[in-house]
C-alpha positions in Angstrom: -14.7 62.3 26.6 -18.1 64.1 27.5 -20.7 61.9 25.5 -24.5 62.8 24.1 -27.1 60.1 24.1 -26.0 57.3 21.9 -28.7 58.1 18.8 -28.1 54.6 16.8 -30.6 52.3 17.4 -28.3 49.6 19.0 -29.9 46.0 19.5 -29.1 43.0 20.8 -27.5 41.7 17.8 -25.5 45.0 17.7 -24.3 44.1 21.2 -22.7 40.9 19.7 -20.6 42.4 17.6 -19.3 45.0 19.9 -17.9 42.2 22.3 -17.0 40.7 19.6 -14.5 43.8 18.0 -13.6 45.0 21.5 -12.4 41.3 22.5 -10.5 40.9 19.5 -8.7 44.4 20.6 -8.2 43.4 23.9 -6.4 39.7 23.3 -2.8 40.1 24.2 -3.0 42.6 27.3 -0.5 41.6 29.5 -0.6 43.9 32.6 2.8 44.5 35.1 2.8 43.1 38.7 1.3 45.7 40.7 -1.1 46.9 37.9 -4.8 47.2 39.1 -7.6 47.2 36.6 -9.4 50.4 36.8 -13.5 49.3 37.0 -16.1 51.8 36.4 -19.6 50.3 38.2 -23.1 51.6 36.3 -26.3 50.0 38.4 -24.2 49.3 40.9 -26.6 48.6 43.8 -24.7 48.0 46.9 -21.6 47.1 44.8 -21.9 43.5 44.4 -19.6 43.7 41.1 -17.1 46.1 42.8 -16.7 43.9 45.4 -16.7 40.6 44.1 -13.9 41.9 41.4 -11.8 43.8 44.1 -11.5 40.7 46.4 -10.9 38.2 43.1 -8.3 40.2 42.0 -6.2 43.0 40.7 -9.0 45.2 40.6 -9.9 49.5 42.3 -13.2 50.6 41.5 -12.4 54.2 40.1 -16.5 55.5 40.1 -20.3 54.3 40.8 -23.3 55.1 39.4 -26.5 54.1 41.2 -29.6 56.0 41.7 -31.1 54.6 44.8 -30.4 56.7 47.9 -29.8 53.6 50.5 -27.7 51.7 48.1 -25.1 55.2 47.4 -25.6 55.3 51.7 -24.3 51.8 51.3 -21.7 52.4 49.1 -20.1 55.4 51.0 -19.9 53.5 53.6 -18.0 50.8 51.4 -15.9 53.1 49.2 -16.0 56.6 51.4 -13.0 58.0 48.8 -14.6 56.5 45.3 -16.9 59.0 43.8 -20.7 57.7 43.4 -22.9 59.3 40.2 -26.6 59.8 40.6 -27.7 59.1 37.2 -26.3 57.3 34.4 -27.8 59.7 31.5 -25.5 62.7 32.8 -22.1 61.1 33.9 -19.5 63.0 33.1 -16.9 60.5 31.1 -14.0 63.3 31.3 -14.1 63.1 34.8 -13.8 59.3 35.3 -10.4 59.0 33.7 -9.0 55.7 32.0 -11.1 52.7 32.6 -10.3 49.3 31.5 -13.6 47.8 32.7 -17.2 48.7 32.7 -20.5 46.7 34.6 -23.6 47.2 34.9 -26.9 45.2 35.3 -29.2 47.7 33.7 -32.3 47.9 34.3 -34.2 44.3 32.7 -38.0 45.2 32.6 -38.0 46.5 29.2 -36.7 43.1 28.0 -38.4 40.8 30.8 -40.8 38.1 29.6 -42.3 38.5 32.6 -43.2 42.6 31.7 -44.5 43.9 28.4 -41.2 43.2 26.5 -41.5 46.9 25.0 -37.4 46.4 24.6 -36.0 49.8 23.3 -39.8 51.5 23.5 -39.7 51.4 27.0 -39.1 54.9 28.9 -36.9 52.4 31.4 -34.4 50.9 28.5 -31.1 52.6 29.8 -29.0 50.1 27.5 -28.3 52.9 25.0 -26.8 55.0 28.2 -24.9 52.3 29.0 -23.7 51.9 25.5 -22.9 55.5 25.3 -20.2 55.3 28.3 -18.6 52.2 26.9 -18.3 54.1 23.6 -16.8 57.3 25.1 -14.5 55.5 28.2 -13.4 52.6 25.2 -13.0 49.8 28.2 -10.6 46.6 27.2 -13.6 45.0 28.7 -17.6 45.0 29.7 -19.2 43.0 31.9 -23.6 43.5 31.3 -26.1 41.6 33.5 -29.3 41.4 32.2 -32.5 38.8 31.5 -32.1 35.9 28.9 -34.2 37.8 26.7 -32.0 41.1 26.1 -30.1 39.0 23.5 -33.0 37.2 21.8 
């Protein structure tokens, strides 16, 4: 499942309909006792996602991506055995293996009201990276954190 850059200009409308067709597909899943949810965490800071999910419920992180040096330190410490990705442009999709979920609070300046609100022109929009994993790892689920006015 290795992945380019996502070359459609995807929006905030266009996000709407992608929850929408992936939560149609996803009604129905029923998972065994014993099953765990495989989550793959994008922005993942110290891993407030990972951990929040693996303590709520049937849920193993299977990789991170975060570029900040302290918060991978963090995360080692954390998940010493799950693997931590440097940068979310050149993630490696075959290497990550099935994934029912994906997070990720990318990054929110270029959509801010407090910034410029340069949206997709800004050097800093990683949305369309995002996009791109979800597209190649085809989750039953995403979870994105972002400002109010990503979707307006």
């Amino acid at each position: 499942m290795s992945r380019a850059r996502t070359e459609t200009a995807w929006s905030p409308a266009t996000l709407k309909g992608v929850i929408a067709d992936r939560s149609t597909a996803a009604t129905g899943t029923v998972r065994q006792t014993g099953s765990m949810y495989r989550v793959l965490d994008l922005f993942s800071g110290i891993g407030g996602f990972s951990l929040g999910l693996e303590r709520a419920g049937p849920f193993r992180t299977v990789a991170f991506c975060e570029t900040d040096g302290y918060c991978r330190a963090v995360l080692r410490k954390l998940w010493p055995t799950v693997p931590i990705h440097d940068d979310v442009r050149t993630i490696d999709t075959d290497g990550v293996g099935r994934v029912d979920l994906v997070v990720g609070g990318f990054p929110c300046q270029p959509w801010s009201v407090a910034g410029k609100r340069r949206g997709a022109e800004d050097d800093r929009d990683l949305w369309p990276e995002m996009l791109g994993i979800i597209e190649a790892v085809q989750p039953e689920w995403v979870i994105g954190e972002n400002v109010r006015n990503f979707v307006n």
